[in-house]
C-alpha positions in Angstrom: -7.2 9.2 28.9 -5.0 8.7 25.7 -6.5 8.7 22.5 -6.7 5.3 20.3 -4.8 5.0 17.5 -6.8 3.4 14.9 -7.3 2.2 11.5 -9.9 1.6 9.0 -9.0 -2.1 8.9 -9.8 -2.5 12.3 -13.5 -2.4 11.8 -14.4 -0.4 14.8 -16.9 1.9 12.8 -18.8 -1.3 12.7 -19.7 -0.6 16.0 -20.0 2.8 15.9 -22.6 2.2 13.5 -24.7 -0.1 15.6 -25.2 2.7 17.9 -26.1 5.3 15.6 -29.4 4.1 15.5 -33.2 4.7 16.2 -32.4 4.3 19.9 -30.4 7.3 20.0 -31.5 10.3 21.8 -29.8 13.9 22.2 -28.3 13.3 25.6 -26.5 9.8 23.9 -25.6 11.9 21.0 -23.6 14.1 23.1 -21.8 11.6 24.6 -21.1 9.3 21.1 -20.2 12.9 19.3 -17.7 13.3 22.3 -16.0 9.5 21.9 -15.7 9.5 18.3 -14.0 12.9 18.4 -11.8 12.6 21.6 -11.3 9.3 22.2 -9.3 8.4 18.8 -6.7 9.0 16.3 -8.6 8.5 13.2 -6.7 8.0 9.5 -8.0 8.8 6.6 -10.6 6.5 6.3 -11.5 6.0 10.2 -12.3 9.8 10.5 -15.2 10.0 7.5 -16.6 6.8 8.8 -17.2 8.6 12.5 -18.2 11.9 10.7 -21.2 9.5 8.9 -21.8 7.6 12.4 -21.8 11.4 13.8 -24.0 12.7 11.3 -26.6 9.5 11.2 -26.7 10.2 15.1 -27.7 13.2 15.1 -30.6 12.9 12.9 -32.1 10.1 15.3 -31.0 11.9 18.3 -33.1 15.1 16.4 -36.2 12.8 15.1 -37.1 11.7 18.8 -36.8 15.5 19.6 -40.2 17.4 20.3 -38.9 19.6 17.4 -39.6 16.4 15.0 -42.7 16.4 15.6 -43.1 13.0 15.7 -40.9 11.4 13.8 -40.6 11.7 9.7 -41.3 9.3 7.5 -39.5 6.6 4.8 -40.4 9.6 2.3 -39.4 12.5 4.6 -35.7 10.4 5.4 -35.4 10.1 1.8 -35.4 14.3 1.4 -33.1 14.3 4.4 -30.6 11.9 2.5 -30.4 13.9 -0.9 -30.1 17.2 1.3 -27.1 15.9 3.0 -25.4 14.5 -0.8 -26.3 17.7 -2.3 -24.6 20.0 0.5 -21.6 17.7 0.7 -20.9 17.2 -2.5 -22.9 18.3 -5.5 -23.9 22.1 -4.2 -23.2 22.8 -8.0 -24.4 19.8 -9.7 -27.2 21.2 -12.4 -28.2 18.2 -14.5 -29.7 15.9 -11.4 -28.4 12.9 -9.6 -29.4 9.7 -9.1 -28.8 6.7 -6.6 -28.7 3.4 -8.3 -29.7 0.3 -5.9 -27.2 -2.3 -7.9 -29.8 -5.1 -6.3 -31.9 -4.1 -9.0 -29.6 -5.8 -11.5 -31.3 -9.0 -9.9 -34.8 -8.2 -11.3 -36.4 -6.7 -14.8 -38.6 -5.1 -14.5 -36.3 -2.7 -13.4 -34.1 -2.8 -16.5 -35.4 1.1 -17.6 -33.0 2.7 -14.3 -29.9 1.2 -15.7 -30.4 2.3 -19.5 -32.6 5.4 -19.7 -32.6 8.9 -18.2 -36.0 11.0 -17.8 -37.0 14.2 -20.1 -36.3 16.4 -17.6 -32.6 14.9 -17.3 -32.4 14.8 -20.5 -33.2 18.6 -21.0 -30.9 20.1 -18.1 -28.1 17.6 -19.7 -28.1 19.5 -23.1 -28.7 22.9 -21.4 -25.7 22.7 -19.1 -23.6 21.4 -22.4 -24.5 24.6 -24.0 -23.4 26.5 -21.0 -20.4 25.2 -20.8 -19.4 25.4 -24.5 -20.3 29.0 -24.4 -18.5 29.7 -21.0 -14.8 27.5 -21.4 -12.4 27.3 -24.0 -9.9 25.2 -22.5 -12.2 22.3 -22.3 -10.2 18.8 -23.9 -11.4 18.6 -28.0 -13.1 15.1 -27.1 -15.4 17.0 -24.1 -16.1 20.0 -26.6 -17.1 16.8 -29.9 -19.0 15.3 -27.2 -20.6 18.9 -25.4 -21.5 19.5 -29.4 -23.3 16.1 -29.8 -25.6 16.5 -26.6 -26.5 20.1 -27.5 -27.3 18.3 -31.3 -29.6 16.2 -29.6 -27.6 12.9 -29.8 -28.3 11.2 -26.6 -24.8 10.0 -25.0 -23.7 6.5 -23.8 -26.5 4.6 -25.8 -29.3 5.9 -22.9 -33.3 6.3 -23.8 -35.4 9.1 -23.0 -37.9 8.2 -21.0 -40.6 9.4 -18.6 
């Protein structure tokens, strides 16, 4: 069979998508990993979409597996999410991260996750600035002025501390 050329702006990943879903078992996974890699010739933005539809697979294929024990919960996916952004892309992040639902914007009481960071932040943030002024020299003047204010206890960006 020859392979499909595609394109992001085709909106096939919409699809592939839809059936990365709670229906999916390991013997569908198999078949899905096999399509998305054989079947096309991705571009640059085709291919990271099927390694996400690949990847969102797999962990329903694996969560109706007897090794699952079950299923995991709203919490337990929520672990499984920041493994998967920590191994990807912030294996050397030290300060924290944090995912920001821009729906919040609609409502105020959640005003505090747009303006503040916690102490614990707050603390690895001025740690990792004195690191980094005692480990580089080659760092732009402006990072160094603003590494010096953090580890001087001036909070940047006009954020509160709070718990």
């Amino acid at each position: 069979m020859e392979k499909q050329i595609i394109t992001e702006g085709m909106h096939i990943q919409d699809e592939w998508f839809k059936k990365a879903n709670s229906s999916m078992t390991l013997e569908k996974f198999l078949e899905f990993f096999r399509h998305l890699s054989e079947d096309y010739v991705h571009d640059y933005g085709t291919v990271c979409h099927a390694m996400a539809a690949i990847a969102v697979a797999a962990m329903w294929a694996f969560n109706k597996s007897e090794g699952a024990r079950g299923g995991i919960t709203g919490f337990q996916a929520g672990c499984v999410m920041w493994d998967v952004i920590r191994h990807m892309n912030y294996e050397n992040n030290k300060c924290g991260l944090r995912l920001i639902d821009m729906d919040d914007l609609l409502y105020p009481q959640y005003e505090y996750k747009f303006c503040s960071i916690s102490s614990d932040t707050w603390e690895a943030v001025k740690k990792e600035a004195q690191n980094r002024l005692s480990e580089r020299s080659t760092a732009h003047p402006d990072v160094v002025a603003h590494w010096k204010s953090i580890v001087n206890g001036e909070i940047p960006f006009g954020l509160r501390v709070e718990d």
